[in-house]
N, C-alpha and C positions, 0 to 999 in steps of 0.2 A: 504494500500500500504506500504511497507516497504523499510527501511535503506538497502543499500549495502547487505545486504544481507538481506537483507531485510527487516523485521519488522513492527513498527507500524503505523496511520496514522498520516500525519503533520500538526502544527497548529504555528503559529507565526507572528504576524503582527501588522502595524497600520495601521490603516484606508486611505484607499486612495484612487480616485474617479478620473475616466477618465474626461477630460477636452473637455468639448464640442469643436467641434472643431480641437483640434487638432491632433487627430487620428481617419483618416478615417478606418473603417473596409469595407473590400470589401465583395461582395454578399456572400451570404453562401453557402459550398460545399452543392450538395444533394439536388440543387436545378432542375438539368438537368434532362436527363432520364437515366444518367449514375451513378450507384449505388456508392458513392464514400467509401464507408467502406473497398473496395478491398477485397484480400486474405492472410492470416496468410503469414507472409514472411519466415517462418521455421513449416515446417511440424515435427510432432512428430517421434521420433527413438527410438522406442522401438523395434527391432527386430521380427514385428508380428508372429507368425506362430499357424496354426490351432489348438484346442483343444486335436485332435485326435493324433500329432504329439510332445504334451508335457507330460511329464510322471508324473506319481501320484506318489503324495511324495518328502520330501525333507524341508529343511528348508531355508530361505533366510534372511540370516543375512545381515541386511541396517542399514550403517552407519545415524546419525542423528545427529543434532546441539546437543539436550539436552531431559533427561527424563523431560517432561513438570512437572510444580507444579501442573495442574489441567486435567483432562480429559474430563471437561465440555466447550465446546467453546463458549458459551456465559458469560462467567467471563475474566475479565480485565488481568488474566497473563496465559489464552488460548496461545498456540504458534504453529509453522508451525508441530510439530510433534503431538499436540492434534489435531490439522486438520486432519492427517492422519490416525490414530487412526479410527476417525470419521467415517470417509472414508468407512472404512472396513470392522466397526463395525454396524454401526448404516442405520438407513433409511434415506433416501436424495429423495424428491421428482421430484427435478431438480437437473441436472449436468450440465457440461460444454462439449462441444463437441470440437471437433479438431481445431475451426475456434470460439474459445471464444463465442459461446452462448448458453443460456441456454436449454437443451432437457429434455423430459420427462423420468421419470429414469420408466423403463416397470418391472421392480424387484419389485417395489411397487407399480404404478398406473395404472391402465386401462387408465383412461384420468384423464384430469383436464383442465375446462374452465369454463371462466368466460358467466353466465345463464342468469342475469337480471344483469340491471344499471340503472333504477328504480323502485322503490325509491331508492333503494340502490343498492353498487354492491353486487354479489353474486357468492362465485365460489363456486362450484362444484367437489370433489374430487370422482371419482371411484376407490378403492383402488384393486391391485389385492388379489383374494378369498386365495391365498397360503399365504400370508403375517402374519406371527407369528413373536412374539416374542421369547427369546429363551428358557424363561419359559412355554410356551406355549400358553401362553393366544394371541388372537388376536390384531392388529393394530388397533386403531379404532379412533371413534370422541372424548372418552378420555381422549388419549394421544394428538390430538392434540388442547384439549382444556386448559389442564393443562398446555403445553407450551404458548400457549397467555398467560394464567393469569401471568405464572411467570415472561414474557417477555413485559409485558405489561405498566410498569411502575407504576401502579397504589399502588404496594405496597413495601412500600423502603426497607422491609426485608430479601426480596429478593436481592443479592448482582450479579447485573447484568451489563455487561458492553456497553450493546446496547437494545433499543425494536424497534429499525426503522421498520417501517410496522404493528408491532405486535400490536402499539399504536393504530392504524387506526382500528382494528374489535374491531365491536360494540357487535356480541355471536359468537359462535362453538355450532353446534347442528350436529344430527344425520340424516342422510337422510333417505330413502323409506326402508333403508336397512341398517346392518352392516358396510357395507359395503361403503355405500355415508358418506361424512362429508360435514355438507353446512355451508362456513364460510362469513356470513354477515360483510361489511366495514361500519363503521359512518361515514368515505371520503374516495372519489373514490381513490385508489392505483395500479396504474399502473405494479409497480415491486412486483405485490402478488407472481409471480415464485419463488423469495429470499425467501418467509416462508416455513417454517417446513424442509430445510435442513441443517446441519442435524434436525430429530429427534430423541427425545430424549422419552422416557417410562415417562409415570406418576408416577412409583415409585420416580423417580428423579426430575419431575420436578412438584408433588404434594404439597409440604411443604418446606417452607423455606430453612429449618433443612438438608433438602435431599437436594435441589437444592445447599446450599452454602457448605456444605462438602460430602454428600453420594457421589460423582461423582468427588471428587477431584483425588484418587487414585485406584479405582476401577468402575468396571460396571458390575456390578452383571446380569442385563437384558441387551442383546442386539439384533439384530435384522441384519444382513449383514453374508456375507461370512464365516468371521472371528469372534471370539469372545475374549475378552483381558483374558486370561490366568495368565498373572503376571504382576505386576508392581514392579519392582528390584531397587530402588531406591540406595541402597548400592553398589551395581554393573552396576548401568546406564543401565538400559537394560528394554525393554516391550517385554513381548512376546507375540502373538495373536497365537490362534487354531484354527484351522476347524474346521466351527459353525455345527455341527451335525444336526440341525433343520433347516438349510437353506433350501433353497426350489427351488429357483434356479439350475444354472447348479452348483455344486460341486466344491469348489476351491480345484485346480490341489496340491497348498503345502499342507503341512500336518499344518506348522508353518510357522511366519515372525518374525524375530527376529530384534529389532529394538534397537541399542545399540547407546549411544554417544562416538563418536570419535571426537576429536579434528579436525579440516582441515588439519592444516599440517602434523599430523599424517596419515590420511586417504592411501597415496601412501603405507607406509611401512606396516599399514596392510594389505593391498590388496596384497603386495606382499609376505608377510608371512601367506595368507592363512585363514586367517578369518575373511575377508568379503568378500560378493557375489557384491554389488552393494554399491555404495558410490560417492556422487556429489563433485565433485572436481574443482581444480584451475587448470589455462591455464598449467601452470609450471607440473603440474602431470599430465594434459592430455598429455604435450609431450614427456613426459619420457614413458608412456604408449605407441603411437605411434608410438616413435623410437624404442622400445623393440619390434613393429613389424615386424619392417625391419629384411633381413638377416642379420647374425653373427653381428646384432647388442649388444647378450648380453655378447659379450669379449671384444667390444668396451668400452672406460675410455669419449667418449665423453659424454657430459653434466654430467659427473660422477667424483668424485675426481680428480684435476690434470688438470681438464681442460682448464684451463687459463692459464696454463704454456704455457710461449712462446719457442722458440728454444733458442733464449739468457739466460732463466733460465733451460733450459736442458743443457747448456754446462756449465754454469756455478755450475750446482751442478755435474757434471762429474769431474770438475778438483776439488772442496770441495774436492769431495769422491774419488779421487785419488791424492791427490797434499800432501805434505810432513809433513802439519801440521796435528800430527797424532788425535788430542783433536778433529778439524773441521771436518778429516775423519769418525771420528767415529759417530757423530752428522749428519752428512750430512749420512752415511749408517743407523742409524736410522731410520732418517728421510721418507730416500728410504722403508725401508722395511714396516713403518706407510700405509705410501699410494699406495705399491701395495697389502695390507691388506685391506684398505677399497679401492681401486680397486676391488677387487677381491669381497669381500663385494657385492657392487655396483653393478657389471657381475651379482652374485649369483639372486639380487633383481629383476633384468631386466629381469634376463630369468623369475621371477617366472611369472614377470608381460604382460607374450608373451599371459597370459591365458584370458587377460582381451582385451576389446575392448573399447573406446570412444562414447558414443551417445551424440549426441548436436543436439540441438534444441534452441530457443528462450524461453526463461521465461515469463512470462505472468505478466511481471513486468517493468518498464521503472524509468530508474536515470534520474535526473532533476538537476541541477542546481537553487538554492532556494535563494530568494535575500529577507532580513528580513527588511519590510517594516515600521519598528516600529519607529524608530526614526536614525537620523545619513543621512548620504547624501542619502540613499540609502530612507527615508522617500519620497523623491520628485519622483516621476513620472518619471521626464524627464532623469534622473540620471538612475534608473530601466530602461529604454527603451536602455538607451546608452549602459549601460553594456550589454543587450542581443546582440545589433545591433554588438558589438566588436566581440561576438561568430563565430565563422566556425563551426556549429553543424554538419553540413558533415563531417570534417578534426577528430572529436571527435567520432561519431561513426566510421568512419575506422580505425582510432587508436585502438578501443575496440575490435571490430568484424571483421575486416577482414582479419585478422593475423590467425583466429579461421575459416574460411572458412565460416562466416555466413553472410547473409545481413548487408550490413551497409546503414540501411536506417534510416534516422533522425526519431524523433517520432515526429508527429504532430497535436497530441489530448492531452490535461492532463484527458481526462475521458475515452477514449476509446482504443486500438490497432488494428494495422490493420488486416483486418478481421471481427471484432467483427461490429455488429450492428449499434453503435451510433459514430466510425469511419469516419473522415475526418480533411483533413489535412487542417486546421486553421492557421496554423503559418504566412499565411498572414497577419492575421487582426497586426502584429506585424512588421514582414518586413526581409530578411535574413542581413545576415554582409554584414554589411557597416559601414567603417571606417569613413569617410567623413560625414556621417548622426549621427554615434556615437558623433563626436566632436561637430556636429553642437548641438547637445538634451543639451549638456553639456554646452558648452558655453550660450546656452538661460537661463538654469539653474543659470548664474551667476560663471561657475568656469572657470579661463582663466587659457588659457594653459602657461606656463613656470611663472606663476603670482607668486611675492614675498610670502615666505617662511619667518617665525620667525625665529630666531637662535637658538630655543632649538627643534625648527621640523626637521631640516637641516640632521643631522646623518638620522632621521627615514623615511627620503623623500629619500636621497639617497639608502638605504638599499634597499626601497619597489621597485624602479623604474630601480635600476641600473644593476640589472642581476647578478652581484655576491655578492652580500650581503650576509652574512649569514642567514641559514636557520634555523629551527627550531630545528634539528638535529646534528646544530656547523656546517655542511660543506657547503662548497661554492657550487652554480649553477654548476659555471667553473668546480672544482674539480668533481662533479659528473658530469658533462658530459665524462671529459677525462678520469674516471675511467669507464663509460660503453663504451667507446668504445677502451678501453685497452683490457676488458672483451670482446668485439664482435667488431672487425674491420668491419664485413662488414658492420657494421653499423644499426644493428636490434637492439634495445636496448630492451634486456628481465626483468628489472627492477621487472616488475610484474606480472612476466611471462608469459606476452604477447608480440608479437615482430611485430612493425611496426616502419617505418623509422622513423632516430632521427635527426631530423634538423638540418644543419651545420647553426651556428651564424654567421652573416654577419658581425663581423667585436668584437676586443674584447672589450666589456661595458667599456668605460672610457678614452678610449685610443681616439689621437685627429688627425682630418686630417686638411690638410692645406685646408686655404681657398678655395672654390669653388669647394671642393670636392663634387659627386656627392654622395648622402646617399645610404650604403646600401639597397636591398631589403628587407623588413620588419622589419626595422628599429622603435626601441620603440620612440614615439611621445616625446614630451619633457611633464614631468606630470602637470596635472593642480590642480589649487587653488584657495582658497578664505577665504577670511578676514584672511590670513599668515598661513591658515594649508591646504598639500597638499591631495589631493584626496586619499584616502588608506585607503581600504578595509576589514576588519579583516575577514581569509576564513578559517575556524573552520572545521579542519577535525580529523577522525577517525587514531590511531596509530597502530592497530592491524595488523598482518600478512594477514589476510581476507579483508584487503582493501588497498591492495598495487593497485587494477586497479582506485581506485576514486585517490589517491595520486598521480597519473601519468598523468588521467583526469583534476584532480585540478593545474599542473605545468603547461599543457599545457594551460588551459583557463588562469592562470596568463599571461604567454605569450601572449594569445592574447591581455588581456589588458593595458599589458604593451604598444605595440603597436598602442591604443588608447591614451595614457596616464593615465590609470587608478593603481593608485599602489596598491600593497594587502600583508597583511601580514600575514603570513600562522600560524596557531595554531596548533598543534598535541596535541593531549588530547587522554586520555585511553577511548577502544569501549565502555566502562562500562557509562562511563560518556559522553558519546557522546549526544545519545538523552536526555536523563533526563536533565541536569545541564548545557546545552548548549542549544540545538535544539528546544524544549517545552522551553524553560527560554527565549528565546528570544535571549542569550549571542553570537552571532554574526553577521558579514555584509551574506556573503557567506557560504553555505553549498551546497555539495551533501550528495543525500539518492535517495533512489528508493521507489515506490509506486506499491502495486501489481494491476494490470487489476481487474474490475469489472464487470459480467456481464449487473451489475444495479446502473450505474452513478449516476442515479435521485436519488436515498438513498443513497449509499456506498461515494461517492465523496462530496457532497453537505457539511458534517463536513470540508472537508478540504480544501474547497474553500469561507465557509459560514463566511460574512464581521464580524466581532468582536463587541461584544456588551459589553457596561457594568454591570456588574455583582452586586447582590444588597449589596456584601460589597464596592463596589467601584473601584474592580478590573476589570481586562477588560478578559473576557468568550471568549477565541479566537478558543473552540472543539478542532479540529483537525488543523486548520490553522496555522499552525507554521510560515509561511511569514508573517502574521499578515494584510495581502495584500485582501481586497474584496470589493464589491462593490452593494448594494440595487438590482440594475438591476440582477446580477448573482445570487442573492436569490431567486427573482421573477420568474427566467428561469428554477432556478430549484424546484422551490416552482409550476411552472407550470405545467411541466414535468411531475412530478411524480402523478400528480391529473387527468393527461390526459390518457383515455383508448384507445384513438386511437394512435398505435402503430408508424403510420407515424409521427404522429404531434409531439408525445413526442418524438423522434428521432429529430426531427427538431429543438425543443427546445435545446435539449443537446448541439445540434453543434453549436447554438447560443451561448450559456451561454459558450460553449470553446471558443469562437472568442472573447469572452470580457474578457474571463482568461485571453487570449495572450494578449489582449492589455493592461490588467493591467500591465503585467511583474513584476509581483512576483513571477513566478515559472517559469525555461524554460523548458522542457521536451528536452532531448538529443538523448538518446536510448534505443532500446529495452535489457533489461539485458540476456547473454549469460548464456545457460543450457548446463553447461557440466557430464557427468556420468560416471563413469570407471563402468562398467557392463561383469561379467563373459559371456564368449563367447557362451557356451552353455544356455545364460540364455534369456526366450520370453516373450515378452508381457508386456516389463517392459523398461524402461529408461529415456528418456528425452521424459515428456509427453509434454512441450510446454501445451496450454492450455487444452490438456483433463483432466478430471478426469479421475484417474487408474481405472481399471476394473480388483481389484485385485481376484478376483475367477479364470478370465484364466492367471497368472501370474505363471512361472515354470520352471521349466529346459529338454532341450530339448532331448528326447530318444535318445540315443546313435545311431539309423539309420539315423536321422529324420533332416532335414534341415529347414533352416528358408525363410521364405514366400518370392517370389518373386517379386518387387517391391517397389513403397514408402513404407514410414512404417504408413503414415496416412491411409492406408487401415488396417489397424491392429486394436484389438477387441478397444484397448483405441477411437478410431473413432467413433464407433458404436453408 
């Protein structure tokens, strides 16, 4: 699951253990005869339309984070664009389907199911007979035996960043035929669907030698649509061919050109023509948008000049005409500067009338992370309080419904809605409530308005008082009243998202006379103990790509404040965000996001699994950055994944989240919004939301030929 924009998975904590007794968890979703997993709350938008209706040829230049250092995805600095790669290149025996679970990919398998489960399990692979490689030799048991060994753990030569499942087979042998591979487990694995996608050829993953560099920058053998062509490391750029040996239906491009842009960058090449497709921020979806409206591209709004009010249009009219001829001249400057990039601006707008927005939901969810290692935040009842203060409602509509997408809270850390092992747990926890927050707190031992030391005293007021300064030198105050200088009506675009921006009931500091009734949402007076007051250190990202969690993280301060909880905000560089903070343990508060898995019992279990220590003395916390787990959550998912009956291991999962929630070391908020600026004539490609792309029908549409009529979840990415 990953950071804000995603990334790796999290690990941070110390040990902490639900308190018999004190929190009741209520009966488990998925108990009824109502299927409680639901349906994906954002259907995929890729513009479907039929094979016959997209033209041969062409190249599709997609913007990307970074030319990855590896194009192997089972090493540690793997990234979202060697997953793609992958993708397009290579064999994948399961995909994801439009509703996050895993299907059988028919490109390479006749079937696959599991034959025997005694004595052992045993699946069974039918490969399809067309299946080559792109050297020509056959797919076979091979290739995917050479992947167990080298994913296997058994030989540390091998420089590998996970073998979950691959540990569990005991051989890989050949079936009746070429064709069958029968892969025996030593313990039963429920999530045998996660192996072998991708695969990968035995030239790569035969020897060490190949597995730890043959595949870092090259793929001599591949097996997909596409085939990697170049890896441009100077120029940032991959480019993939049409695999000539594919066997399949024929991928419609010729090439995919896969170059790193910057984000903030991303609008200005879109509009100067060379990129086709590029994921973008709310901020450049609506500049996109508006460029669709009429004679919007000689409009100046959201474009230079915009925040001029009518008092700074008159007053640079008399500058540029009043008698001081030095100010005249400066002030006609000035004028001539910004109807240059006005005009500018128009020019960028119209080019941008050619692109369209696809959004969908990401198949990823931000969370709220509370580092259970040591500091207040170590007790239990503290963690519960800070969730209880949350309006996770009021936080997804601030993200997503400015953006037109569901804003519906997330309420699994293992699953999203739709997917399989889906249900809304956040019971076992409890929604806001202020009155419950204060009460967790004061059992805890911190009284509210309780004496303060006199060297805490400046750092209690700063955290509690609302205009303190911030990490950035300016006041709360001063940033309010300059967004809404910038946007009267009151939409605050800070982050390029725009939902309403709370009038403050009254200004921080300032005193009424007695018996005055308190504002509405009036911050509680803050609590303390043994003289130092409650405050929170909330360690965020400074980078341009996370202005939505810093908007995020203002408002949950807010709410705490209102509990009384104070917090003191950190801005640190993206670079050093996870490493030297997040993995270190170095703070109370974090947001990050976590991507969706089809297979919680394996993929989640590191970053929910209780911390052990380590045989130099240090504490082995995997991926658990909260530092937050608990023996019971081991067992649910140590059961889980040993259980072949599909219902029961579902059962498990939803268990073991109802005992996440009650830990509260992670909240889950919401599902992260997919935005896409996508050429208008272009199909079969955009905001896949949880499908895997089906890049062979991926193209640009015949110059007759229109795009498919209805959702876009009927489109090939569905199939």
């Amino acid at each position: 699951m990953s950071q804000h924009g995603v990334g790796p998975r999290a690990v941070t904590r110390s040990v902490a253990f639900l308190t018999a007794g004190v929190l009741a968890v209520p009966a488990l979703a998925g108990c009824g005869s109502e299927d409680p997993a639901g349906k994906p709350l954002a259907a995929p938008d890729i513009q479907p339309a039929a094979r016959d209706k997209v033209a041969d040829g062409g190249t599709l230049r997609w913007a990307v984070d970074s030319v990855p250092d590896t194009l192997n995805t089972f090493q540690s600095d793997a990234d979202a664009t060697t997953t793609r790669v992958a993708q397009a290149v290579l064999p994948s025996m399961f995909r994801m389907n439009a509703s996050g679970r895993p299907e059988r990919n028919p490109a390479y398998l006749e079937s696959a199911k599991v034959v025997e489960t005694e004595p052992k399990q045993v699946v069974l692979y039918k490969l399809n007979q067309q299946a080559v490689w792109s050297d020509g030799r056959e797919i076979g048991a091979a290739d995917f035996a050479a992947q167990w060994r080298a994913l296997s753990g058994k030989d540390t030569a091998y420089w590998t960043a996970r073998n979950a499942g691959y540990d569990r087979i005991q051989k890989i042998e050949r079936g009746d035929s070429a064709l069958e591979v029968r892969v025996t487990f030593s313990r039963p694995y429920a999530d045998w669907r996660s192996l072998f996608s991708p695969l990968y050829p035995k030239d790569v993953m035969g020897t060490p030698d190949s597995f730890n560099d043959g595949a870092r920058k090259k793929l001599k053998v591949t097996a997909g649509p596409f085939t990697v062509k170049k890896v441009d490391t100077e120029d940032d750029r991959i480019t993939l061919a049409r695999n000539p040996r594919w066997w399949g239906e024929p991928a419609k491009l010729s090439a995919i050109e896969l170059r790193t842009v910057p984000r903030d960058k991303r609008a200005a090449e879109l509009a100067a023509g060379t990129l086709d497709l590029a994921e973008i921020d709310s901020a450049a979806a609506r500049r996109i948008t508006l460029a669709a409206r009429p004679h919007s591209s000689s409009s100046p709004l959201m474009g230079p000049g915009a925040d001029r009010t009518a008092a700074d249009a008159l007053r640079s009219w008399a500058r540029a005409n009043g008698t001081d001829d030095d100010a005249a001249d400066e002030e006609t400057l000035a004028r001539k500067k910004l109807r240059k990039a006005a005009a500018k601006y128009a020019r960028r707008q119209q080019a941008l009338r050619g692109f369209e927005v696809r959004k969908s939901l990401e198949p990823a969810f931000t969370q709220l992370a509370l580092n259970g290692a040591e500091g207040p935040l170590a007790d239990e009842r503290v963690r519960r309080a800070v969730a209880r203060a949350l309006d996770r409602e009021e936080l997804a509509e601030a993200v997503l419904k400015p953006l037109g997408l569901p804003a519906v809270p997330v309420g699994s850390h293992l699953a999203l809605s739709g997917q399989a092992a889906y249900a809304d747990n956040s019971g076992a926890l409890g929604d806001q409530d202020t009155e419950e927050a204060q009460a967790l707190l004061a059992d805890a031992g911190w009284v509210r308005g309780g004496p303060v030391t006199e060297q805490k005293k400046d750092k209690e007021e700063k955290a509690a008082g609302g205009e303190g300064e911030r990490a950035d030198g300016s006041s709360g105050a001063d940033e309010d009243d300059k967004a809404r200088q910038q946007d009267p009506a009151g939409h605050l675009a800070q982050d390029g998202r725009q939902y309403k921006h709370p009038h403050p009931g009254g200004a921080p500091g300032a005193y009424a006379p007695r018996g005055t009734a308190a504002p509405a949402n009036q911050e509680a007076a803050p609590f303390a103990k043994n003289g130092k007051p409650l405050t929170l250190r909330f360690v965020l990202p400074s980078g341009p790509g996370s202005r939505t969690l810093r908007t995020v993280a203002d408002r949950i301060t807010r709410m705490l404040q209102r509990v009384g909880i104070g917090t003191e905000i950190s801005k640190v560089s993206d670079e050093s965000y996870f490493k030297d903070h997040i993995a270190s343990g170095q703070y109370d508060l974090a947001l990050y996001s976590w991507p969706a898995t089809a297979y919680p019992a394996t993929d989640a279990r590191p970053v929910y699994a209780k911390p052990v220590p380590a045989a130099d003395g240090s504490l082995s916390v995997e991926q658990n950055y909260t530092r937050v787990g608990t023996d019971q959550v081991d067992q649910l998912f140590d059961e889980a994944v040993a259980t072949l009956d599909e219902g029961k291991s579902r059962s498990l999962i939803r268990k073991a989240d109802s005992r996440i929630w009650a830990a509260a070391g992670s909240i889950p908020l919401f599902q992260r919004p997919q935005l896409l600026a996508a050429r208008k004539n272009l199909a079969n490609t955009g905001a896949f939301g949880f499908a895997t792309p089906v890049y062979e029908d991926m193209g640009f549409l015949k110059r007759s030929a229109k795009p498919a009529p209805g959702p876009s979840v009927k489109g090939p990415a569905a199939r």
